[in-house]
C-alpha positions in Angstrom: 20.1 -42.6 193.1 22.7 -39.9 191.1 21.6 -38.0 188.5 24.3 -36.2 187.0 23.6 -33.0 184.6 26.6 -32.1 182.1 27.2 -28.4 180.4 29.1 -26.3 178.0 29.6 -28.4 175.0 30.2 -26.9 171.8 31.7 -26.3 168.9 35.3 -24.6 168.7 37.8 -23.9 165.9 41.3 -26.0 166.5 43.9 -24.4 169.3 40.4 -23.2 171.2 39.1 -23.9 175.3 36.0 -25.0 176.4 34.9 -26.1 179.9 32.2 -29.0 180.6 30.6 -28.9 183.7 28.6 -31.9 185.7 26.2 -31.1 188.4 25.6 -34.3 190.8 22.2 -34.3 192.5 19.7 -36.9 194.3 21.0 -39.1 197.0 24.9 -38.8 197.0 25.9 -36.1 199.7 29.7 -36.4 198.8 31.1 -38.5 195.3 34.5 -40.3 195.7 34.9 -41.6 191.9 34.1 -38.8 189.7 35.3 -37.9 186.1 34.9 -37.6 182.4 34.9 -40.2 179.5 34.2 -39.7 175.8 33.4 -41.4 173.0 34.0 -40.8 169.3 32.1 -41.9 166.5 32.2 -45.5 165.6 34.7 -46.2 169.0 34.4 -47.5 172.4 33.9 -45.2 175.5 37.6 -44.0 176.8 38.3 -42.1 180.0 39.6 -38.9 180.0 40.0 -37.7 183.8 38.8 -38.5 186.9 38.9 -38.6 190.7 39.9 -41.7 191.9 38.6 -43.0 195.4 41.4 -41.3 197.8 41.3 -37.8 195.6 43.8 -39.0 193.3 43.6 -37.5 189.7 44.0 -39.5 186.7 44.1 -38.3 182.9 44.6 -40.2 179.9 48.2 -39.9 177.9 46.2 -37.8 174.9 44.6 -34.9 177.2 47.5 -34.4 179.8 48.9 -31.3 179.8 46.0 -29.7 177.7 43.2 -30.9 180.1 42.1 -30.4 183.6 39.9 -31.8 185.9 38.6 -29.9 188.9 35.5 -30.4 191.6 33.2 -28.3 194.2 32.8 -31.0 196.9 30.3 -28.3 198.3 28.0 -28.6 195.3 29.2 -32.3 193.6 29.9 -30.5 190.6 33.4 -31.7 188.6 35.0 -29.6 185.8 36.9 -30.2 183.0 38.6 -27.2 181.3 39.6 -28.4 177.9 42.6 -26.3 176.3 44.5 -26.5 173.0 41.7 -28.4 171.6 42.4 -31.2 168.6 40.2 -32.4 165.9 40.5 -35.3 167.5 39.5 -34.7 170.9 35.7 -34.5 169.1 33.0 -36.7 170.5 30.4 -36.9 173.2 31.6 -36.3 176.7 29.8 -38.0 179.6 30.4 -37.4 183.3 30.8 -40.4 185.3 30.2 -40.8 189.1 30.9 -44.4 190.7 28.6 -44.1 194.2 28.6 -46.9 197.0 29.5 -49.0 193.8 26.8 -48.3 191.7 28.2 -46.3 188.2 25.8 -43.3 187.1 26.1 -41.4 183.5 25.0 -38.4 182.1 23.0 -37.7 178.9 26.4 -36.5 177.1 26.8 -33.3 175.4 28.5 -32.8 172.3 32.1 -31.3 171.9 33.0 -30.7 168.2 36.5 -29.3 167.5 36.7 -28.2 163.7 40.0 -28.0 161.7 
């Protein structure tokens, strides 16, 4: 079992920076798959950056450049430092960890970007 805790949501003016952070405990002494998705209201779940198996680093086309991803391997925490915010980057951010193929959420917090 993963149980994965996610901080620093809020709400920032447009142009603003704010980091997430997502703590991994329980079972899982070291994460390959580890990441970000969000969803907005009324839309599907979309990724936003992540650790691929092998360390790689993937972000989608909307964030790069604006967004990045970073992990403690010592404590299974992963990052996301989330600059030059947009409107539309709004929605609930949950941290994703894929463990001996078995996916694990967390709760989601809340990032709101106001015009």
């Amino acid at each position: 079992q993963v149980q994965l805790v996610e901080s620093g949501g809020g709400l920032v003016q447009a142009g603003g920076s704010l980091r997430l952070s997502c703590a991994a405990s329980g079972s899982a002494s070291s994460i390959n798959v580890m990441g970000w998705y969000r969803q907005a209201l009324g839309k599907r779940r979309e990724m936003v950056a992540l650790f691929t198996s092998g360390n790689s680093l993937v972000y989608a086309d909307d964030v790069k450049g604006r967004f990045r991803i970073s992990r403690d391997n010592a404590t299974n925490t992963v990052y996301l430092q989330m600059n030059s915010l947009k409107p539309e980057d709004t929605g609930v951010y949950y941290c994703h960890a894929n463990y001996r193929g078995s996916n694990y959420w967390g709760q989601g917090t809340q990032v709101t970007v106001s015009s």
